[in-house]
C-alpha positions as CSV (number, residue, x, y, z in Angstrom):
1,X,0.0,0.0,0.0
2,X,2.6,2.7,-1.4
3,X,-0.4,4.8,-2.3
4,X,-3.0,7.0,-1.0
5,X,-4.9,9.7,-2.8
6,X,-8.0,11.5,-2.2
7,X,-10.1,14.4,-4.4
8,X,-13.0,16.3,-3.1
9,X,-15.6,16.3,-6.1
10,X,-17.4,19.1,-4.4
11,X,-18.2,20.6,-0.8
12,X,-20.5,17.5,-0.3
13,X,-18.4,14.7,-1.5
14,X,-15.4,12.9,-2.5
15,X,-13.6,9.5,-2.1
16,X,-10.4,8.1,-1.5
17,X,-8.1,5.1,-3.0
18,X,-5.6,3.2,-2.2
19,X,-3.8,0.1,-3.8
20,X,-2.7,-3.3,-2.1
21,X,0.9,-3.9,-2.8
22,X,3.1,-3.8,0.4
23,X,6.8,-4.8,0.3
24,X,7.9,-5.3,3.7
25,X,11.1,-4.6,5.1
26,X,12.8,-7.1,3.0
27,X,11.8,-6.8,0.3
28,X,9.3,-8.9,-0.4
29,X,6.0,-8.2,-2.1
30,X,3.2,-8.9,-0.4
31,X,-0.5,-7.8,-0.9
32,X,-2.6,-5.8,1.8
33,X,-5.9,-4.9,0.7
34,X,-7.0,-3.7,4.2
35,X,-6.2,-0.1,4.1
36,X,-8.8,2.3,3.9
37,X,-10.4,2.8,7.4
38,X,-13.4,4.5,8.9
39,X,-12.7,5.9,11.9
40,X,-16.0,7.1,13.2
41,X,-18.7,3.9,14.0
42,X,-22.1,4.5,11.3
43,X,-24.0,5.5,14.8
44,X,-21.2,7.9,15.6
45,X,-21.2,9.6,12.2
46,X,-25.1,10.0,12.2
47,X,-24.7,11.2,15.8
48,X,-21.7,13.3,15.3
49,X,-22.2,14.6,11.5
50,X,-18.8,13.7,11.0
51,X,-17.7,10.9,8.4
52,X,-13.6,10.3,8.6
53,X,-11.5,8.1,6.8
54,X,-7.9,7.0,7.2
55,X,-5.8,5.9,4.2
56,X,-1.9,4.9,5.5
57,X,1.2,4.4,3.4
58,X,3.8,1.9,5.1
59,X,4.5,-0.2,8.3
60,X,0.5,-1.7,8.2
61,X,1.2,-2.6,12.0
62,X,1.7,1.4,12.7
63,X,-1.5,2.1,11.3
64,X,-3.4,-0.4,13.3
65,X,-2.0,1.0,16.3
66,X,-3.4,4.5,15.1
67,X,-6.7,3.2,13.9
68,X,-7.7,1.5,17.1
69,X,-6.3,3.8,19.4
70,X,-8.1,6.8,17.6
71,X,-11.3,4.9,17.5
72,X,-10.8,4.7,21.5
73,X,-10.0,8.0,22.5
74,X,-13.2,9.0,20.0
75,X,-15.5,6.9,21.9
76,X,-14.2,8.1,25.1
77,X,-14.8,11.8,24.3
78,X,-18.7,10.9,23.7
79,X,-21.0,11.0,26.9
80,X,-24.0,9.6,27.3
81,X,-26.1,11.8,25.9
82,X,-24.2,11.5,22.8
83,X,-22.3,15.0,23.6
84,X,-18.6,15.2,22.3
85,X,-16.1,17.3,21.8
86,X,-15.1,16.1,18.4
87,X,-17.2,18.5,15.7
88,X,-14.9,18.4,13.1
89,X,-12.3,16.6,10.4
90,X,-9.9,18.7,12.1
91,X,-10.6,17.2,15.4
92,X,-10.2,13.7,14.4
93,X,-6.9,14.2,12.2
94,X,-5.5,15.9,14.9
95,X,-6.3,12.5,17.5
96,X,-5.2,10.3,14.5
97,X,-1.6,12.4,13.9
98,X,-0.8,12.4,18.1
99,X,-1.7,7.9,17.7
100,X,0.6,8.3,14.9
101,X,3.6,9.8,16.6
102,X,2.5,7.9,19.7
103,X,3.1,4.3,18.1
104,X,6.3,5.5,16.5
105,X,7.7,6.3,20.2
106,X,6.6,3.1,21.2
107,X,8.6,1.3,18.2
108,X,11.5,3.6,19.4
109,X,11.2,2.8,23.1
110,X,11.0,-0.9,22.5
111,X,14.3,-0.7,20.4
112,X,16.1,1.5,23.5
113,X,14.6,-1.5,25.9
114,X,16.2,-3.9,23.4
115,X,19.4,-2.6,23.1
116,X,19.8,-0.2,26.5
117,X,17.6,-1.5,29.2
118,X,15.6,1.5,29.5
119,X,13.5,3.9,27.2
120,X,13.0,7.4,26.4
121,X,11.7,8.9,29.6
122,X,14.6,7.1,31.3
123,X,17.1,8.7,29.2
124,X,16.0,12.0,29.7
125,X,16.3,11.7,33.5
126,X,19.6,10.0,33.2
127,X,18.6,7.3,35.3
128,X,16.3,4.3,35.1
129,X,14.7,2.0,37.3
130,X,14.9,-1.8,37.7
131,X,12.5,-3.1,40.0
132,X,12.9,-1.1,43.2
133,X,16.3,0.5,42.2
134,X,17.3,3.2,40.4
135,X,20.6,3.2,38.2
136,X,22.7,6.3,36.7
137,X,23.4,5.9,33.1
138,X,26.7,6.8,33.4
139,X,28.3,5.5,29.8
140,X,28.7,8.7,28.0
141,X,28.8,6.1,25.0
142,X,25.5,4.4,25.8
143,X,23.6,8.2,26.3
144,X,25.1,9.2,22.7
145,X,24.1,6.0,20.7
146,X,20.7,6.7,23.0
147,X,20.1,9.9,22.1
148,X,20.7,9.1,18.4
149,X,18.4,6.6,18.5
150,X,15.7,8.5,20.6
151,X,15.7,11.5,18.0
152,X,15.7,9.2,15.3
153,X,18.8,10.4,13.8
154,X,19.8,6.4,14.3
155,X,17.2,4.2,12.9
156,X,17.8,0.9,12.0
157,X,15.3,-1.4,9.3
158,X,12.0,-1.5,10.8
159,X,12.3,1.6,12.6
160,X,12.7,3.0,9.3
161,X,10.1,1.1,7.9
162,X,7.7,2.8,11.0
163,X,9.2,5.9,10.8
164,X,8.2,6.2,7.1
165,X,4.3,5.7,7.8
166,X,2.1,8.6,6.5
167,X,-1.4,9.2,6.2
168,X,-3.9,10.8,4.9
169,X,-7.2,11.5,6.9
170,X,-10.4,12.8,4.5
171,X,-13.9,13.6,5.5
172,X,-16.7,15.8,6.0
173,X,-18.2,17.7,8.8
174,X,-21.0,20.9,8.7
175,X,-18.6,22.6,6.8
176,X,-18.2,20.4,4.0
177,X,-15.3,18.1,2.4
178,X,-11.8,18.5,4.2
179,X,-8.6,16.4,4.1
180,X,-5.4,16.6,6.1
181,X,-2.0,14.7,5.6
182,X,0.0,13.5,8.5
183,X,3.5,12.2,8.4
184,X,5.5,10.9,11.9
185,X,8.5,11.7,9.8
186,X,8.8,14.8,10.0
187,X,5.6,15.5,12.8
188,X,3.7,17.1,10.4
189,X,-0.1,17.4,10.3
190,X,-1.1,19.5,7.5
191,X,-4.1,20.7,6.4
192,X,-5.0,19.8,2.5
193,X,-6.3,23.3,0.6
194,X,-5.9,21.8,-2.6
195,X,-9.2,19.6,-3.0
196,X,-6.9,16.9,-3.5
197,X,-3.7,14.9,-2.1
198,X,-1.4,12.0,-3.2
199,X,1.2,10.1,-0.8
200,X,3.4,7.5,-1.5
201,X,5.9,6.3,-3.8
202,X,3.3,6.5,-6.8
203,X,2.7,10.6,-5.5
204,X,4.5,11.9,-8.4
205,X,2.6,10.2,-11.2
206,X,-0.8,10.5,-9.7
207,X,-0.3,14.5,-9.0
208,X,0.7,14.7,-12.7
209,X,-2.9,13.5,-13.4
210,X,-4.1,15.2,-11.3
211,X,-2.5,19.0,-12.7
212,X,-3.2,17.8,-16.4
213,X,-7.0,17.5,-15.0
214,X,-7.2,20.9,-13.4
215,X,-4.7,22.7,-15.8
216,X,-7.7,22.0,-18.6
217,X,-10.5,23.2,-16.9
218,X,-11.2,27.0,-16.5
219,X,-11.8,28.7,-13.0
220,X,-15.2,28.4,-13.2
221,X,-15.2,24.9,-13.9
222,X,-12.6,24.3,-10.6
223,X,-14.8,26.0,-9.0
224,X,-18.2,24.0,-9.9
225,X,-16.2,20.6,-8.9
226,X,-16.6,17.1,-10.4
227,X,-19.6,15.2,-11.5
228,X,-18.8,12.0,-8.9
229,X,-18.4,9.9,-12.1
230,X,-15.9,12.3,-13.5
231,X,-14.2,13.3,-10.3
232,X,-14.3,8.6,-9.5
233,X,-12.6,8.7,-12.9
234,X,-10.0,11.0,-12.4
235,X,-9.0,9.5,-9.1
236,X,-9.0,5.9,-10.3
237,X,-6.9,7.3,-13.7
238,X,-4.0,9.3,-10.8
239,X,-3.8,5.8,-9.0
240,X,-3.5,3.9,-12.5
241,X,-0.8,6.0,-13.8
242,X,1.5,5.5,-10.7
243,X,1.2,1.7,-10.6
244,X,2.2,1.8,-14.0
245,X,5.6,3.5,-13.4
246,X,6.5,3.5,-9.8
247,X,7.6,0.6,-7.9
248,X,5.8,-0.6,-4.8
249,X,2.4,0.2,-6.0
250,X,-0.4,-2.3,-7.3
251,X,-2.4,-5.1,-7.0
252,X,-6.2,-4.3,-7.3
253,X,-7.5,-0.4,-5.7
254,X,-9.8,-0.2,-2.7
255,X,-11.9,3.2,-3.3
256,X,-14.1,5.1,-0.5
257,X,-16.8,7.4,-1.4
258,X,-18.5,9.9,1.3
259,X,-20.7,11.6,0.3
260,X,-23.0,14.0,3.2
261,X,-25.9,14.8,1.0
262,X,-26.9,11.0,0.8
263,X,-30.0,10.5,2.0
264,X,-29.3,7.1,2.7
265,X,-26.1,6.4,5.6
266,X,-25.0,3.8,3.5
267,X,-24.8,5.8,0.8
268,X,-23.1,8.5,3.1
269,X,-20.0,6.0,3.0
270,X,-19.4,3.8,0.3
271,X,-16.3,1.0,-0.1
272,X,-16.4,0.0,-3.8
273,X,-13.3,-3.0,-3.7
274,X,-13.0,-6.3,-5.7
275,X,-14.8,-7.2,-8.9
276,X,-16.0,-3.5,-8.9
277,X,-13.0,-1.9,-8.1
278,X,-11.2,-4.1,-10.9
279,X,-13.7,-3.3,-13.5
280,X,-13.4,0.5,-13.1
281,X,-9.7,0.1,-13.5
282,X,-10.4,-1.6,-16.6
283,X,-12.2,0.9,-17.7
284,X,-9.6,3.6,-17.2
285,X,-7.0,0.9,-18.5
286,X,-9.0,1.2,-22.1
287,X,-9.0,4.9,-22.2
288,X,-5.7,5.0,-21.4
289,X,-4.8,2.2,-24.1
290,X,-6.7,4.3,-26.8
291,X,-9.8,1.8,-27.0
292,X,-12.7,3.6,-25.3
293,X,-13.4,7.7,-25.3
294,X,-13.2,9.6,-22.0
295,X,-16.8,10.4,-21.8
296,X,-17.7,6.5,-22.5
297,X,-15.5,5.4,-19.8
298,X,-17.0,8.2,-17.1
299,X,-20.8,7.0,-18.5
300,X,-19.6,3.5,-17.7
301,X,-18.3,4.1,-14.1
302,X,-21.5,6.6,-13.6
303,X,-23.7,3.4,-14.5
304,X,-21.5,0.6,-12.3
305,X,-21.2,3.3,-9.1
306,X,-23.6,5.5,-8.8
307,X,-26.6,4.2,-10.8
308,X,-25.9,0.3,-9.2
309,X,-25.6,-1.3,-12.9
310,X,-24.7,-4.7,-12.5
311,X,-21.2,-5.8,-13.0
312,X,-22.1,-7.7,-16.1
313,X,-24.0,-5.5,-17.7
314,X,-21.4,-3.0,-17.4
315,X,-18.5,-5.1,-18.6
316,X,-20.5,-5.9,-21.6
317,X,-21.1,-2.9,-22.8
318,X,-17.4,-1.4,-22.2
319,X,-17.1,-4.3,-25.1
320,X,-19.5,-3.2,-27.2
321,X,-18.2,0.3,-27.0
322,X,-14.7,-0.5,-27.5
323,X,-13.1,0.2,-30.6
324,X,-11.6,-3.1,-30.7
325,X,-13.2,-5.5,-28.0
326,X,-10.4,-8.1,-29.6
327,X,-7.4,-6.1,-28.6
328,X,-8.9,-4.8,-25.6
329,X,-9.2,-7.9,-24.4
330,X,-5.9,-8.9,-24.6
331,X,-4.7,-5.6,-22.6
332,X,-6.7,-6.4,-19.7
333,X,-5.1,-10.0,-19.8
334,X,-1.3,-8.3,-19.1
335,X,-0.3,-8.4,-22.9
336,X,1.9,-5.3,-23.7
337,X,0.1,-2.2,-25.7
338,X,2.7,-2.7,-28.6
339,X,2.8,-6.6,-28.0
340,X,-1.2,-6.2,-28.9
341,X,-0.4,-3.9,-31.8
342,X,1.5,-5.8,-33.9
343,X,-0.1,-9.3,-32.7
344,X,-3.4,-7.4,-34.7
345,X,-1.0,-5.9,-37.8
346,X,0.4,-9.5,-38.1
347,X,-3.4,-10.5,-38.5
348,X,-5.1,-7.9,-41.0
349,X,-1.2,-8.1,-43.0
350,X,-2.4,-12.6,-43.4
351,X,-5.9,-11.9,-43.9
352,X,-4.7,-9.2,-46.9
353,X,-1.9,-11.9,-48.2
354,X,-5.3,-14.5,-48.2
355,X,-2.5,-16.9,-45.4
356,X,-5.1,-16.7,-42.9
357,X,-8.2,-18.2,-45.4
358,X,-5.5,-20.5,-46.4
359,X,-4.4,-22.0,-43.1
């Protein structure tokens, strides 16, 4: 899960997505589709008027630790009348980045236990206690390779594997679509103006997307948002592009949609994974390989998503739209673009030379 992105449509709604690929800390490729997280309970969010989802990058065990520790301290800010003191995105980013850096210490303490006998509190009194007695640190060596490790200027493998764990937190409250990045890096909690954010190693393609999108449209049209369908497409298409070229991110993309002018709470919060999820990326896939229009595709996804078109049904007609259902075909299988080009000119060049009637 090298990649997170998120793009507010409009001031009412927006998704997030995030891919499954996860190479751990060496090296090998594993798939974790479990990334995308609510943080508020359904009763909470109708309670509350809050909907919050958390999308990590990195050490998955880091982001557990932040996920079920925020969804504690949420609870425990709600009385019994329902009352709390959580009333906006900013609110619950701000509990989610604190978890964050929280469950980095602890990866750091642990490795001072490990190595020292003591942790971070203990170094900064200079003393530490074992059972009922209380010991100097005395080794001028031990409190410098300490203190290196403490501040993280030290960090061995999986402390740089933790130490590497962002996140990116999107919701709505009253007063509309917000978004905030977090990184226990560099203890940053920032606050997302854009409309839209990508982390991880695939950032670079998917913000290229995403300034082609924007640079085309005029002011007015920024301004106005996205059609969910076109604003779905766009974010699937930034999430594409980087698992094409950047290492460290693919597999099949999870996708949340939130929406607060739903009248229906499941509609309010939407996961759209697996067969659907894969069929959408298809969809972009054939754009992008020069076999479907634009507009088609976002008619397509419109249909699947948001009008509840059956799987089938909608992969059956992104055939009979396609230019070449043949060829298409074939892309969506793993063949190569120009592998699938010349395996067609091969074709029409034996059906022209009458070899093909002949064999």
């Amino acid at each position: 899960m090298s990649l997170v992105n998120f793009l507010k449509f409009n001031n009412d709604a927006g998704a997030i997505i995030s891919d499954e690929e996860y190479w751990n800390v060496f090296f090998r490729k594993r798939m974790h589709g479990d990334n995308l997280h609510r943080l508020l309970s359904p009763e909470q969010s109708e309670t509350l008027g809050i909907q919050v989802v958390y999308g990590g990058v990195g050490y998955p065990a880091v982001h557990r630790d932040v996920i079920e520790n925020t969804r504690r301290i949420i609870q425990d800010t709600i009385d019994e009348k329902g009352v709390s003191s959580i009333q906006r995105v900013k609110d619950v980013a701000r509990i989610a980045f604190d978890c964050l850096q929280i469950a980095i210490r602890r990866r750091i303490d642990q490795k001072l236990k490990f190595y020292y006998g003591f942790q971070t509190q203990d170094l900064n009194a200079c003393r530490f206690r074992v059972d009922d007695e209380t010991y100097p640190i005395e080794s001028t060596l031990v409190m410098d390779n300490a203190r290196k490790l403490a501040s993280r200027e030290t960090q061995d493998t999986l402390l740089k594997a933790a130490m590497d764990a962002k996140a990116a937190v999107f919701g709505y409250d009253t007063d509309g679509m917000t978004g905030y990045y977090l990184s226990g890096e560099n203890s940053i909690m920032g606050y997302v103006h854009e409309g839209f954010e990508a982390i991880g190693t695939g950032k670079y393609a998917s913000g290229l997307v995403f300034g082609q999108d924007f640079k085309a449209k005029t002011l007015k049209m920024r301004q106005n948002g996205y059609e969910p369908a076109e604003g779905l497409y766009a974010l699937i298409d930034s999430a594409f592009l980087a698992g094409e070229h950047f290492k460290e991110v693919g597999g099949n993309y999870n996708i949340v949609i939130v929406n607060r002018a739903a009248s229906k709470a499941t509609d309010r919060y939407r996961q759209i994974f697996d067969d659907n999820a894969r069929l959408a990326t298809e969809i972009v896939r054939a754009v992008r390989s020069g076999y479907l229009r634009k507009e088609q595709a976002v008619h397509l996804i419109d249909e699947m998503v948001f009008q509840n078109k059956s799987l089938q049904a909608t992969e059956k007609k992104l055939f009979q739209l396609s230019e070449n259902s043949d060829a298409l075909m074939f892309i969506l299988r793993g063949y190569k673009q120009n592998e699938v080009v010349e395996m067609f000119a091969d074709i029409k060049t034996s059906r022209s030379t009458g070899k093909g009637a002949q064999s």
